[in-house]
Structure formats: structure tokens, C-alpha cells
N, C-alpha and C positions, 0 to 999 in steps of 0.2 A: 874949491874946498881947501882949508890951508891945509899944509903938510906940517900936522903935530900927531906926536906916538897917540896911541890907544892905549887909553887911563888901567888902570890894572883890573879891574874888574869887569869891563867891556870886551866881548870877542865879536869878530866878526867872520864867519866860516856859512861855505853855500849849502850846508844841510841842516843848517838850525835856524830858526826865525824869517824861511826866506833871503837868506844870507844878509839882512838889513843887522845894524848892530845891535846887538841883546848882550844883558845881564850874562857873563862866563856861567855855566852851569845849570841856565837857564833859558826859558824860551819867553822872555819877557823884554819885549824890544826897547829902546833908547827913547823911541818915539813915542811909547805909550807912557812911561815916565814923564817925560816932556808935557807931553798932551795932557795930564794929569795937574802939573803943576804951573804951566800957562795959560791952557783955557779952562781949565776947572778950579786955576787957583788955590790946590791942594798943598799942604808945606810937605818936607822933607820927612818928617816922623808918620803924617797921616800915608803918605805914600807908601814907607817900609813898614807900616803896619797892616795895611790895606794886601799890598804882592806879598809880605813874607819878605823883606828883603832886611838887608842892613841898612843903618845909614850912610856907609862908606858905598854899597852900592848904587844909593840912589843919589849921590853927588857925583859919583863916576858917572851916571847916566847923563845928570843934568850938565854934567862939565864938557862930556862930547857933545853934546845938543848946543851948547852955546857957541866951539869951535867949528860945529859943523849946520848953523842953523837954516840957512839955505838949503840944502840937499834934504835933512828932514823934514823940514816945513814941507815941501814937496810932494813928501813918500805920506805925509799929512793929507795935502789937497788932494795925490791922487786917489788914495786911500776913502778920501768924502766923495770923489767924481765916482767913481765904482758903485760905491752904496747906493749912491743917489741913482744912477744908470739901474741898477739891480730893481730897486723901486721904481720904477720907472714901468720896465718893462714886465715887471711879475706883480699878479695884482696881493693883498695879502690875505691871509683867510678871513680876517672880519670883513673888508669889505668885499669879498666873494659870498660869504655868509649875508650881511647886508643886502647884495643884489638881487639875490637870489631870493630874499623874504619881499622884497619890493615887486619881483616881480611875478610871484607867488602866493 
């Protein structure tokens, strides 16, 4: 991870957001910005319109995401291996509902 300051609008502290970087004042992470405007291909306006944010926020956001896109891309994948494991192993209630008419 390179060693550059924390943009003015980004904290990072271990009682808020999971200690992962978030929005100062907010509990809206670096990565969900990111995620928003790389894989969902959202600009910078629908973003601060969407969380409530400024636009000077959500380039703080995007501007640590770019310095640090390794280490979020990560807290990304691990973030999908999770969900995916949770699914995995818990079935959900339509297909409990589902089985239960099939087999009923």
C-alpha cells in the first residue's frame, strides 16, 4: 500500500465502519463508493446523490480507492467470498418455501 496522507474527508478509526476507511462522520465505507463507481459504473453526482454525500466526499473516497486499490479490491473479494459462503450454507426462505410445497 503506498504511503500517502488520508485525503481530508476519509477516517480511518476501529469503532466505525469496521475500522476499513469511511466517509469522516459517517459510516459509509471507501469501498462502497468504489464499488459503486467501478462496477456499477455510477459518476460522482449519482453517488453523492444516492449516500447523501458531497462531491468533495466522494472524490476523497474515490481518490483513496485509487492510492489504495489493492488492499480494497480485497476487503471487495473478501466481502463477495462471505456472502457467497453465507449462501452457501443457509438455504433462503423462498427456496425453503419452495421445498416444502414440492414436497407437500
Amino acid at each position: 500500500m503506498p504511503n500517502t496522507p488520508t485525503p481530508p474527508h476519509i477516517a480511518i478509526s476501529l469503532g466505525t465502519a469496521g475500522g476499513q476507511p469511511h466517509i469522516k462522520g459517517r459510516r459509509i465505507k471507501v469501498r462502497d463508493v468504489a464499488f459503486q463507481h467501478e462496477y456499477l459504473g455510477r459518476g460522482a453526482d449519482e453517488i453523492a446523490a444516492e449516500l447523501d454525500l458531497t462531491l468533495a466526499e466522494v472524490y476523497a473516497a474515490l481518490a483513496y480507492y485509487f492510492d489504495h486499490r489493492d488492499v480494497i479490491e480485497q476487503t471487495i473479494a473478501d466481502r463477495d467470498a462471505f456472502v457467497a459462503a453465507m449462501k452457501r450454507r443457509t438455504a433462503s426462505l423462498l427456496s425453503r418455501k419452495l421445498a416444502a410445497a414440492a414436497d407437500g
